[in-house]
ROMAR-366232 format. One record per atom (N, C-alpha, C, O, CB): atom name; x, y, z; residue number from 1. Coordinates in nm, 2 decimals. Glycine has a CB too. Layout:
# ROMAR-366232
{'CA',{X,Y,Z},NUM}
...
END
This chain:
# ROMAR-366232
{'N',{-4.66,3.29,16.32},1}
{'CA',{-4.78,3.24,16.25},1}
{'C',{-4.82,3.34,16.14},1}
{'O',{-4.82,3.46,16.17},1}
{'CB',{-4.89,3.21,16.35},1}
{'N',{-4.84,3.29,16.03},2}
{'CA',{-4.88,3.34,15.90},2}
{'C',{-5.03,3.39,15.92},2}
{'O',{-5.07,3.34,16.02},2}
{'CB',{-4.87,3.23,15.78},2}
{'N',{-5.11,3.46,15.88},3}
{'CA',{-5.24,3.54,15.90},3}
{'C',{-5.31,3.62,15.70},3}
{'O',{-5.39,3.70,15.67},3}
{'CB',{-5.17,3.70,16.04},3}
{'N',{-5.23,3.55,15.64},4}
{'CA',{-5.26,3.56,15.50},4}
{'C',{-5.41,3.47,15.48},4}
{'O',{-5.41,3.35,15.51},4}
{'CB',{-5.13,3.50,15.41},4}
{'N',{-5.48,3.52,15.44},5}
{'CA',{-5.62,3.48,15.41},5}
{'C',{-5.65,3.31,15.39},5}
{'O',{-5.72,3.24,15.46},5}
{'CB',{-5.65,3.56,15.28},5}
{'N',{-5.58,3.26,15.29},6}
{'CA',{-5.52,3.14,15.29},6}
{'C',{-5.45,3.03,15.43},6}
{'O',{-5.49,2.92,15.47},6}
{'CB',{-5.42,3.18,15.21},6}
{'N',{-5.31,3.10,15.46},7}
{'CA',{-5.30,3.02,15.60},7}
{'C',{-5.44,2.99,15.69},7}
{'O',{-5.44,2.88,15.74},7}
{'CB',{-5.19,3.11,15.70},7}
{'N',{-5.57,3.07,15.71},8}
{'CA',{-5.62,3.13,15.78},8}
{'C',{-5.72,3.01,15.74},8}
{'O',{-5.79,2.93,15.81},8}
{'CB',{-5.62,3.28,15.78},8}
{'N',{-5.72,3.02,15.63},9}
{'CA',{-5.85,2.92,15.54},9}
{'C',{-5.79,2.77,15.58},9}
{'O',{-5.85,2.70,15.66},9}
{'CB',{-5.85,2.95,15.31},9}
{'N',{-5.68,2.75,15.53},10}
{'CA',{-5.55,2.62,15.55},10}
{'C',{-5.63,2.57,15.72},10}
{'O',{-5.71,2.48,15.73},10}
{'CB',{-5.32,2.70,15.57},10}
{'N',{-5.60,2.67,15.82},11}
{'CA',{-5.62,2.60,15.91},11}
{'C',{-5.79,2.59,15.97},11}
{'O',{-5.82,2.49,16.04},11}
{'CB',{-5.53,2.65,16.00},11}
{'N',{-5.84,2.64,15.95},12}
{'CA',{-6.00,2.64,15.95},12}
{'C',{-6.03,2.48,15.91},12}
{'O',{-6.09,2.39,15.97},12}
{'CB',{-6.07,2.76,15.82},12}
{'N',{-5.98,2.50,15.79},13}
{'CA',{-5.99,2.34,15.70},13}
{'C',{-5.95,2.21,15.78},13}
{'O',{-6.01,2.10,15.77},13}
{'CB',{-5.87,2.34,15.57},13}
{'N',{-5.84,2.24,15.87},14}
{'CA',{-5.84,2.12,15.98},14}
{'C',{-5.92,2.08,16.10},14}
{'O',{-5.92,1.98,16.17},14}
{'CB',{-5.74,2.11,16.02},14}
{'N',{-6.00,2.21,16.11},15}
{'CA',{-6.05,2.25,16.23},15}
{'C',{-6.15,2.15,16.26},15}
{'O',{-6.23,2.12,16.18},15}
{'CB',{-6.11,2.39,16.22},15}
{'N',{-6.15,2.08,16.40},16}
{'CA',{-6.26,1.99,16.49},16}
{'C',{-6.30,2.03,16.57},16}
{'O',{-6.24,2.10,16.65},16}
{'CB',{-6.24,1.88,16.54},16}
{'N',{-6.43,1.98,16.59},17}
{'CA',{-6.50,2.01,16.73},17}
{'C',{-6.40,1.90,16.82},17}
{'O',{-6.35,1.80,16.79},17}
{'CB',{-6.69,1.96,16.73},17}
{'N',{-6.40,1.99,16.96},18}
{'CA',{-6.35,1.89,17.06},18}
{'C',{-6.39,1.78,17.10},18}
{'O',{-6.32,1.74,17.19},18}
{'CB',{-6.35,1.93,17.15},18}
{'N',{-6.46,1.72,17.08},19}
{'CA',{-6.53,1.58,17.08},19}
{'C',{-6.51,1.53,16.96},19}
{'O',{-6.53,1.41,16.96},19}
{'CB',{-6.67,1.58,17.10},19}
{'N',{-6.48,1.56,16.87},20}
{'CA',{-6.47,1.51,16.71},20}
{'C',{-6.55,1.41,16.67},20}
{'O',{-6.53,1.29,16.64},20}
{'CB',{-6.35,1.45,16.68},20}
{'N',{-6.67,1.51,16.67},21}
{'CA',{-6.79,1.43,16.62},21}
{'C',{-6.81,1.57,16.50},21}
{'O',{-6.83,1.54,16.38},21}
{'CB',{-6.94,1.40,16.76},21}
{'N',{-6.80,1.70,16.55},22}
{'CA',{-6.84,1.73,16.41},22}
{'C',{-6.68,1.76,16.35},22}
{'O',{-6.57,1.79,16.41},22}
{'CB',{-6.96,1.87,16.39},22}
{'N',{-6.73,1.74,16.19},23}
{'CA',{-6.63,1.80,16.09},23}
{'C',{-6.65,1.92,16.01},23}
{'O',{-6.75,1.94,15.94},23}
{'CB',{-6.60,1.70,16.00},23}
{'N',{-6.52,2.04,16.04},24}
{'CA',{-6.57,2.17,15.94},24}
{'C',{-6.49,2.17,15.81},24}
{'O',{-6.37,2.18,15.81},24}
{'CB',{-6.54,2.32,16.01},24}
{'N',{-6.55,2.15,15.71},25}
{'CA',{-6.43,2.16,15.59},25}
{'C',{-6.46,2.34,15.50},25}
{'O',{-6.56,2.40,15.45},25}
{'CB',{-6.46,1.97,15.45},25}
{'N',{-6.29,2.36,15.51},26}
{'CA',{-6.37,2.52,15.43},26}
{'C',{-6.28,2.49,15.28},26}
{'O',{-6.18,2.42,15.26},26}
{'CB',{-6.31,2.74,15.54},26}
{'N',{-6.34,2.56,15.20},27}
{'CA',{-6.32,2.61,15.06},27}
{'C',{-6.31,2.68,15.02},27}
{'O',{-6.39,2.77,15.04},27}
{'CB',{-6.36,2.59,15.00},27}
{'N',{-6.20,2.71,14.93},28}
{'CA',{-6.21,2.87,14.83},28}
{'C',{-6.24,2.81,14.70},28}
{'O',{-6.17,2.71,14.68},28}
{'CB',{-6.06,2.99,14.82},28}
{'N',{-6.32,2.84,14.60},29}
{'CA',{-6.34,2.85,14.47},29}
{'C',{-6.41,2.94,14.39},29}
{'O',{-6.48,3.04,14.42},29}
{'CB',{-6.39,2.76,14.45},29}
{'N',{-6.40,2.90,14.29},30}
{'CA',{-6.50,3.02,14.22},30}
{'C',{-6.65,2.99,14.24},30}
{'O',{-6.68,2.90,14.32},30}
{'CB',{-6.47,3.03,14.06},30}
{'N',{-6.74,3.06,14.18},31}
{'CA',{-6.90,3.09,14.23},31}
{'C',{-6.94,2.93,14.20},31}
{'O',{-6.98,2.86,14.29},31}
{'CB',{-7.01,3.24,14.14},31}
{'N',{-6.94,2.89,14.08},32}
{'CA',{-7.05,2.83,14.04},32}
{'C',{-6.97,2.67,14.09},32}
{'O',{-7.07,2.59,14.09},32}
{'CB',{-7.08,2.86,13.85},32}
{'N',{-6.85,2.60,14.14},33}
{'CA',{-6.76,2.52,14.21},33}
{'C',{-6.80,2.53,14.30},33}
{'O',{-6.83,2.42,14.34},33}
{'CB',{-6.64,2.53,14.22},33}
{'N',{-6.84,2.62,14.39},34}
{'CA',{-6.88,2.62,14.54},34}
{'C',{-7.04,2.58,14.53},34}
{'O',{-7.10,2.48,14.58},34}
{'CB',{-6.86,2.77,14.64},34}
{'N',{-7.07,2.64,14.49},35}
{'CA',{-7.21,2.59,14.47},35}
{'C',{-7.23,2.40,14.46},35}
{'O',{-7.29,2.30,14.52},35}
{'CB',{-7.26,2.67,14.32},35}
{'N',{-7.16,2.42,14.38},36}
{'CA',{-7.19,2.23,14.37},36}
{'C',{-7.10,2.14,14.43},36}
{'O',{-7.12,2.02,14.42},36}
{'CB',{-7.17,2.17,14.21},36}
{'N',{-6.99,2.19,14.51},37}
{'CA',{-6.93,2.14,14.60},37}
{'C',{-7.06,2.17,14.73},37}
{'O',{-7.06,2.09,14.82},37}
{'CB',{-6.77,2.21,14.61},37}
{'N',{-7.11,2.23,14.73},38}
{'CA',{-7.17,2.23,14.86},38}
{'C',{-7.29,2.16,14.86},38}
{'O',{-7.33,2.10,14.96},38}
{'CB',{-7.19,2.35,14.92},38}
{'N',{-7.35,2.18,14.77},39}
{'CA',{-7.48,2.08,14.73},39}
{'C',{-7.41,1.89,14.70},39}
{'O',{-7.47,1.78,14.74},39}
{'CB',{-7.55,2.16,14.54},39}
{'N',{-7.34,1.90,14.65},40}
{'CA',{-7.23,1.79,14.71},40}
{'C',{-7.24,1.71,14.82},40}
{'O',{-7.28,1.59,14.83},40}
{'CB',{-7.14,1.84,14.75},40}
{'N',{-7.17,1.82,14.93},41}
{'CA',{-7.14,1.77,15.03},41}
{'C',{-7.26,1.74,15.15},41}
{'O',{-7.26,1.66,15.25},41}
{'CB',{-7.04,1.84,15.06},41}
{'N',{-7.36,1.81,15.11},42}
{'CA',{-7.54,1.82,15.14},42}
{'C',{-7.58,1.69,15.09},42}
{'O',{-7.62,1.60,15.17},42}
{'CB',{-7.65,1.96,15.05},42}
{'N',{-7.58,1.67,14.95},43}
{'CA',{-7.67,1.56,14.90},43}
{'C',{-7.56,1.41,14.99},43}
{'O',{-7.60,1.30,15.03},43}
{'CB',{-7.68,1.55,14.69},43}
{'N',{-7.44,1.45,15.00},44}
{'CA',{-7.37,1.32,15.07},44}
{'C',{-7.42,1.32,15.21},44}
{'O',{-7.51,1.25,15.23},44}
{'CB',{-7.20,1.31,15.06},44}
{'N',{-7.37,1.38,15.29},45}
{'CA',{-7.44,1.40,15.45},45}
{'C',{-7.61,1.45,15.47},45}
{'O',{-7.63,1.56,15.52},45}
{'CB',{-7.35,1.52,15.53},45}
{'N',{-7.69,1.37,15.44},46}
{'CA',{-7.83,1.46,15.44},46}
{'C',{-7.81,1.51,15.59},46}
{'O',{-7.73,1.46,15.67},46}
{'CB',{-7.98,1.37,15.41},46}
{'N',{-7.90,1.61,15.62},47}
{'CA',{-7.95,1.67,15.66},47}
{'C',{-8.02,1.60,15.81},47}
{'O',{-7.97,1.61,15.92},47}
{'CB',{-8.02,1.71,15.57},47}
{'N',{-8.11,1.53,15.78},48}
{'CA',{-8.18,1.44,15.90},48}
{'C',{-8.09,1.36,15.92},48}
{'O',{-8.11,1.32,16.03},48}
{'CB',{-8.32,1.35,15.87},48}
{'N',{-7.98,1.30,15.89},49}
{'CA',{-7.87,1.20,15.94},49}
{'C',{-7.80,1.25,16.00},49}
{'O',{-7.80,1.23,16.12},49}
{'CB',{-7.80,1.13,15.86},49}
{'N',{-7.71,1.33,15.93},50}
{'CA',{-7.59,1.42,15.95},50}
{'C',{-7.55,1.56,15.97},50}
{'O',{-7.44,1.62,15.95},50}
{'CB',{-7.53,1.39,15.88},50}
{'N',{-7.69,1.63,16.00},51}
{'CA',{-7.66,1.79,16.05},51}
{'C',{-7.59,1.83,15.96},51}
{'O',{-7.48,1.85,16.01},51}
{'CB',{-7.58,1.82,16.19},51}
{'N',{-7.59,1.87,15.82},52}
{'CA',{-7.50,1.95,15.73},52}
{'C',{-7.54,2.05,15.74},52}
{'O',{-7.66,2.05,15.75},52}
{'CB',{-7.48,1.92,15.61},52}
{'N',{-7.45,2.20,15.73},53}
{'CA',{-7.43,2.33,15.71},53}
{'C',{-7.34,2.39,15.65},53}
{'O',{-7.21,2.38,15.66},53}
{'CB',{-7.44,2.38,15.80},53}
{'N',{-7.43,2.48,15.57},54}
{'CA',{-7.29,2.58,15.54},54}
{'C',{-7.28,2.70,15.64},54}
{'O',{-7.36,2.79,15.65},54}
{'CB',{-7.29,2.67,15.39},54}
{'N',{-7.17,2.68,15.71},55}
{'CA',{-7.15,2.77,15.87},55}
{'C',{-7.10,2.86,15.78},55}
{'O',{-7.13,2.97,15.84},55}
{'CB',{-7.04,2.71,16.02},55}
{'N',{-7.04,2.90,15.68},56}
{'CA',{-6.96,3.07,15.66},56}
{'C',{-6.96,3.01,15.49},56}
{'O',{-6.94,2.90,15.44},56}
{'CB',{-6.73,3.13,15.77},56}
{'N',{-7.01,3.16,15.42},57}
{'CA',{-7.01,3.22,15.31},57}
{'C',{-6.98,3.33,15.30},57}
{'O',{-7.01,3.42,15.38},57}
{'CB',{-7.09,3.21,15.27},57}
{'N',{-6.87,3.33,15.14},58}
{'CA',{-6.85,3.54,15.17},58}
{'C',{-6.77,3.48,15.05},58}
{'O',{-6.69,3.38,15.04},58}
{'CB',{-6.74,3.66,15.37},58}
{'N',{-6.80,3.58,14.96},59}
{'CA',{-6.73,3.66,14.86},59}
{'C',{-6.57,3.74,14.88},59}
{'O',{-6.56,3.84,14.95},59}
{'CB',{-6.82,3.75,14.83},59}
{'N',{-6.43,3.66,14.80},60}
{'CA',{-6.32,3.73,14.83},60}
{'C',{-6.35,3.84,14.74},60}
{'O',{-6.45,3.85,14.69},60}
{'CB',{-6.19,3.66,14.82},60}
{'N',{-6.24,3.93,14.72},61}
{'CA',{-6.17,4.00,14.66},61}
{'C',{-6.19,4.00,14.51},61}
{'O',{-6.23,4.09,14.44},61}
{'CB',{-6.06,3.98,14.69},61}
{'N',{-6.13,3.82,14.46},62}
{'CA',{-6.09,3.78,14.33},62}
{'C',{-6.20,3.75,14.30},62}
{'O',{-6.22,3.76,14.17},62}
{'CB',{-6.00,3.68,14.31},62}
{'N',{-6.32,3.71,14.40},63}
{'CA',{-6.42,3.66,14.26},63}
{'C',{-6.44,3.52,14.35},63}
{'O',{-6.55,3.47,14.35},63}
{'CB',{-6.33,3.65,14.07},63}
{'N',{-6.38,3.49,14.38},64}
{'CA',{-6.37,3.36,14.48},64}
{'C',{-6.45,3.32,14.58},64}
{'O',{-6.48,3.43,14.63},64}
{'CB',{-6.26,3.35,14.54},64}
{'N',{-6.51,3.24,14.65},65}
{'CA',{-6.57,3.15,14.74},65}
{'C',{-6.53,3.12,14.84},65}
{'O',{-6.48,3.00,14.84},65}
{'CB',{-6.60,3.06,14.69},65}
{'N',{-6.51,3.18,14.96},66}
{'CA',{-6.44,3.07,15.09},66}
{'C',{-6.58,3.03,15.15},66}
{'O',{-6.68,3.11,15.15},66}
{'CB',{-6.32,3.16,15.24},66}
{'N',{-6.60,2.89,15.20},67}
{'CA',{-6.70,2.89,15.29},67}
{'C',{-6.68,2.75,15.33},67}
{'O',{-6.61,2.68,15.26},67}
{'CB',{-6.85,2.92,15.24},67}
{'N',{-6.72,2.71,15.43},68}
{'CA',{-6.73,2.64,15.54},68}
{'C',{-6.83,2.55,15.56},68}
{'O',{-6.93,2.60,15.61},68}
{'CB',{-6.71,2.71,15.63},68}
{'N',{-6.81,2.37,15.53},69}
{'CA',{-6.98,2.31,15.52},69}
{'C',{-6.90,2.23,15.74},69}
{'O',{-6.80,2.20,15.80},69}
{'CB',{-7.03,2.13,15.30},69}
{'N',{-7.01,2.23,15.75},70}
{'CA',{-7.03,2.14,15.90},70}
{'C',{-7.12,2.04,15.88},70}
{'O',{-7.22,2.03,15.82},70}
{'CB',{-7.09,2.23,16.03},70}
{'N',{-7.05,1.94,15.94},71}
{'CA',{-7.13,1.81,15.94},71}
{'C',{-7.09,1.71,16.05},71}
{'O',{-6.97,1.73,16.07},71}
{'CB',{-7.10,1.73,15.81},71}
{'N',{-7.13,1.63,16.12},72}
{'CA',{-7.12,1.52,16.19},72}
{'C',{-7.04,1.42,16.07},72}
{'O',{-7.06,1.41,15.95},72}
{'CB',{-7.27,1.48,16.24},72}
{'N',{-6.94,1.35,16.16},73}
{'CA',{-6.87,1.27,16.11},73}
{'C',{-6.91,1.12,16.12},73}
{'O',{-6.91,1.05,16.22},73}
{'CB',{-6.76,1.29,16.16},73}
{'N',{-6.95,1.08,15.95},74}
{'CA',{-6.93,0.92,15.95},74}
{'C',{-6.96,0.82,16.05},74}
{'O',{-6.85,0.79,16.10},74}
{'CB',{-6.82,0.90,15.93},74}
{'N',{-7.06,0.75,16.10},75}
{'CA',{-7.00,0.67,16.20},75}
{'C',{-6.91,0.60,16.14},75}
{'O',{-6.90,0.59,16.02},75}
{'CB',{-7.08,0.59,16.26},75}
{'N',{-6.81,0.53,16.24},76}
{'CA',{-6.69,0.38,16.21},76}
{'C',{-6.76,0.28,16.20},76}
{'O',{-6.72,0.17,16.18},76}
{'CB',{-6.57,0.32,16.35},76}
END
């Protein structure tokens, strides 16, 4: 198994709660992309409906954005 920052992000990104009710989706981008990807994904799942968070933020290396929004999934 690979452990490069990336693989690491890769699988995060598929990552479900065991019930698969919530969904975690992570991202790397640059500053001002994450920002509006996450306000985004907030203004699509509000809040009172759908429990949105950004569970992890952090500054890479490059200048880049990884973070992680949580949300309850869609009803069918």
């Amino acid at each position: 198994m690979n452990n490069r920052p990336r693989d690491l992000a890769d699988r995060m990104a598929r990552r479900r709660d065991r019930d698969e009710k919530i969904l975690r989706e992570t991202f790397v981008l640059p500053l001002v992309e994450a920002r509006l990807k996450a306000r985004e994904i907030i203004k699509r799942f509000p809040e009172g409906g759908y429990m949105t968070i950004v569970e992890n933020w952090r500054q890479l290396p490059d200048g880049h954005i990884e973070f992680t929004m949580c949300h309850l999934r869609l009803p069918d």
